[in-house]
C-alpha positions in Angstrom: -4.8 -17.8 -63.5 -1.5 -18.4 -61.1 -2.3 -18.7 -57.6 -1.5 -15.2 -55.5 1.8 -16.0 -53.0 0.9 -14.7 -49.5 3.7 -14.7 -47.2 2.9 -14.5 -43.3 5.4 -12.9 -40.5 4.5 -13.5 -37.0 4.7 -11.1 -34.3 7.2 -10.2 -32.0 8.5 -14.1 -30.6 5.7 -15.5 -32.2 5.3 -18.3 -34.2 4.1 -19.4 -37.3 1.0 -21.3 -35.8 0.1 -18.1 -34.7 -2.1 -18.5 -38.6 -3.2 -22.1 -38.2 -6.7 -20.4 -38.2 -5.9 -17.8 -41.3 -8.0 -19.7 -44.3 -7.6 -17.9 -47.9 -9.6 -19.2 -50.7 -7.2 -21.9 -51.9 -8.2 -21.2 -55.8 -6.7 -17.9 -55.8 -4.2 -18.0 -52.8 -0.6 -19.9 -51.5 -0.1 -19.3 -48.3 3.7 -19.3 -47.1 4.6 -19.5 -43.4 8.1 -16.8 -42.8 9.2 -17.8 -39.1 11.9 -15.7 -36.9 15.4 -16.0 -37.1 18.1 -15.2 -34.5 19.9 -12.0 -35.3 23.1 -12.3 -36.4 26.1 -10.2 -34.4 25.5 -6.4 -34.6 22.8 -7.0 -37.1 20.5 -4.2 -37.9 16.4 -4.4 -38.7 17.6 -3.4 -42.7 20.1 -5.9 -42.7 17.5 -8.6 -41.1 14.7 -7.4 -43.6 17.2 -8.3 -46.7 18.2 -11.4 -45.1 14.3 -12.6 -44.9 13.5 -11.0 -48.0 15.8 -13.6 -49.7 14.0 -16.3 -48.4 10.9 -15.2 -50.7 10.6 -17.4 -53.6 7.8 -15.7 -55.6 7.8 -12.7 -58.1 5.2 -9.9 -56.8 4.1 -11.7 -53.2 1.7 -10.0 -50.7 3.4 -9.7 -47.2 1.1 -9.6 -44.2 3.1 -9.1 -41.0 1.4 -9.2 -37.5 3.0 -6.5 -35.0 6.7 -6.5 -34.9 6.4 -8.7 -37.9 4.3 -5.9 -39.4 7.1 -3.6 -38.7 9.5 -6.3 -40.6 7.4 -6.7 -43.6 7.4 -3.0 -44.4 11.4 -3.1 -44.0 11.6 -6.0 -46.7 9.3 -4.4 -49.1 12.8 -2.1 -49.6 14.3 -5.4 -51.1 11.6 -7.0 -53.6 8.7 -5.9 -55.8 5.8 -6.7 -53.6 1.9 -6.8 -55.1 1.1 -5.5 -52.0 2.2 -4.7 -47.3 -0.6 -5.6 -45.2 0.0 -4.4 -41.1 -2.2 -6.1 -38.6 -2.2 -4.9 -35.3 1.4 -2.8 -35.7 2.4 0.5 -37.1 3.3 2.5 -39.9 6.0 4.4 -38.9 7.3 5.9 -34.8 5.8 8.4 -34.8 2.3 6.1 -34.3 4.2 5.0 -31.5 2.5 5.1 -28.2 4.5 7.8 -25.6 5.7 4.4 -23.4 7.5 3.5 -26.1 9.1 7.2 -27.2 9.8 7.6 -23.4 11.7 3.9 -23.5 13.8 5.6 -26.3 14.8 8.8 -24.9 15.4 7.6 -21.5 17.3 4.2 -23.1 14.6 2.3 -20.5 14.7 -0.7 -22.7 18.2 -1.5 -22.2 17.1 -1.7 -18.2 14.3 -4.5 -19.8 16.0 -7.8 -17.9 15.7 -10.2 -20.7 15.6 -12.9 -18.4 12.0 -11.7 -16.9 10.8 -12.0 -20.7 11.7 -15.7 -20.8 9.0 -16.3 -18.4 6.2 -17.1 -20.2 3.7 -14.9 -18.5 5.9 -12.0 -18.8 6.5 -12.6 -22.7 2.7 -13.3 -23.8 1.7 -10.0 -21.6 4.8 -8.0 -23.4 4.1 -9.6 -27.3 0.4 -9.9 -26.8 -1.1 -7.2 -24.4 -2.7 -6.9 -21.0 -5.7 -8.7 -22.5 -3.9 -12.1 -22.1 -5.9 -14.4 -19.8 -4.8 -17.5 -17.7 -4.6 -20.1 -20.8 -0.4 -20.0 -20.9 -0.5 -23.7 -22.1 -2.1 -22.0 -25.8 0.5 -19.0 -25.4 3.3 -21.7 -25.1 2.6 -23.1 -27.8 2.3 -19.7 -30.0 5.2 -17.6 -28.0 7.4 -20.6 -29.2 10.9 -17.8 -29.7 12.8 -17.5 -26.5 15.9 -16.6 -27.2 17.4 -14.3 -25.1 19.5 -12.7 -27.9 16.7 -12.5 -30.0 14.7 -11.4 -27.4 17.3 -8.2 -26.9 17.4 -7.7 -30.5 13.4 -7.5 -31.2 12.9 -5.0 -28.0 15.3 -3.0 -29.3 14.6 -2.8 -32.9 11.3 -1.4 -32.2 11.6 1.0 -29.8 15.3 2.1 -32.1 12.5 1.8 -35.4 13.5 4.9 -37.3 10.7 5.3 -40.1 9.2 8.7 -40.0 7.3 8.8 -43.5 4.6 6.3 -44.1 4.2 4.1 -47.3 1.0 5.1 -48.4 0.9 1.9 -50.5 0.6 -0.1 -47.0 -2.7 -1.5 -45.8 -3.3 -1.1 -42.1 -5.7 -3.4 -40.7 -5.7 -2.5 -36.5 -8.0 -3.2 -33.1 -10.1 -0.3 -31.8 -9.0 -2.3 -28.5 -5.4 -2.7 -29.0 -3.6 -2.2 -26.0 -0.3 -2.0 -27.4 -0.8 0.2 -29.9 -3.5 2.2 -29.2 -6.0 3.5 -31.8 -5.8 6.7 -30.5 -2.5 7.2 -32.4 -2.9 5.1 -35.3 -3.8 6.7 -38.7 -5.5 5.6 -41.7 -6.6 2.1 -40.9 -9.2 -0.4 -41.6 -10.5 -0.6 -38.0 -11.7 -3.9 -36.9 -13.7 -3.7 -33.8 -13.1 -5.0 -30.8 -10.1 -6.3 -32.1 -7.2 -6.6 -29.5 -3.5 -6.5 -29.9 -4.4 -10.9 -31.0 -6.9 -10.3 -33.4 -5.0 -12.3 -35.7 -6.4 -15.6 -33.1 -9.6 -14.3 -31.8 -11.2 -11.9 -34.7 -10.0 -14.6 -37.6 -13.1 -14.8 -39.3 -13.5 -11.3 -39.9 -9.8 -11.7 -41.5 -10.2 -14.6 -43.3 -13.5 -12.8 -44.5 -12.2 -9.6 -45.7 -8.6 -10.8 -46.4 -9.3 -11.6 -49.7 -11.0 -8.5 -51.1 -8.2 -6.5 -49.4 -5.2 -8.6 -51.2 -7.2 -8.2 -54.6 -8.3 -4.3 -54.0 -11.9 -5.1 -54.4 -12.5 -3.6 -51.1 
């Protein structure tokens, strides 16, 4: 039997090491690393999504995006047959939005965001990660590794701009009970994982690399 290609998108600034402790049985699964670009001029999230897309080599891959990358993931599954979307820690459509981030919409707030505060590191892990950051900024350096300031512009406001209103039931939504970006409270139909914070992905990673696998085949 051919290996199962498993592509992973980082959250928002992230980067790809943000999985160095993701393990999937290496009989039935390839991993694939899908890093951030920077947006091109006036680029918008669908035209990003087909641009990444392409970079997918493999008939049928899984997708698993992390946060904004979650958000990505859904947008490329427009461009390619996908076996199956797995969200961790992100949402399904705005309207599982929390209100900070409708009211950044309707009052344009974001656009007031001075980019430059998110390229202190502090600022950025606190913003991509949550409030539940501690001191260790050396280990968020090395995982918040995209600081461009365009691309910094660009993410914040593809987000808070996302315009899906109808969920893909076909998406698997694996979330926190403690994630303080997007809180449970308005999240929907989800495999809840608890105590999981907004960085499960690096701190609840045995419960994913346990369960990933019967989640990707359907056996759970």
């Amino acid at each position: 039997m051919s290996k199962i290609p498993v592509y992973l998108m980082p959250g928002l600034a992230a980067s790809t090491s943000i999985f160095e402790r993701i393990k999937l049985p290496e009989a039935d699964f390839e991993i694939y690393l899908l890093e951030w670009e920077i947006p091109l001029d006036n680029e918008t999230l669908l035209d990003y999504a087909k641009r990444i897309a392409a970079k997918i080599k493999h008939p049928n891959p899984v997708l698993i995006g992390v946060s904004f990358g979650g958000i990505l993931v859904q947008e490329m599954a427009r461009f390619i047959q996908v076996k199956k979307v797995i969200i961790i820690s992100s949402v399904k459509s705005n309207l599982e939005f929390p209100r900070r981030f409708k009211l950044a919409k309707t009052t344009k707030a974001y656009k007031l965001i001075p980019m430059s505060l998110l390229m202190n590191l502090e600022n950025l892990a606190k913003f991509s990660f949550g409030e539940t950051i501690n001191k260790r900024l050396e280990l968020y350096e090395k995982f918040l590794s995209v600081r461009d300031i365009r691309y910094l512009q660009w993410s914040v406001e593809q987000v808070i701009l996302w315009d899906r209103t109808v969920v893909d039931k076909n998406v698997i939504h694996i979330h926190g009970d403690a994630d303080d970006v997007f809180p449970i409270k308005y999240i929907k139909d989800c495999i809840v994982v608890k105590g999981g914070t907004h960085i499960m992905i690096l701190n609840k990673y045995k419960w994913l690399n346990e369960n990933l696998p019967e989640i990707i085949l359907g056996t759970k």
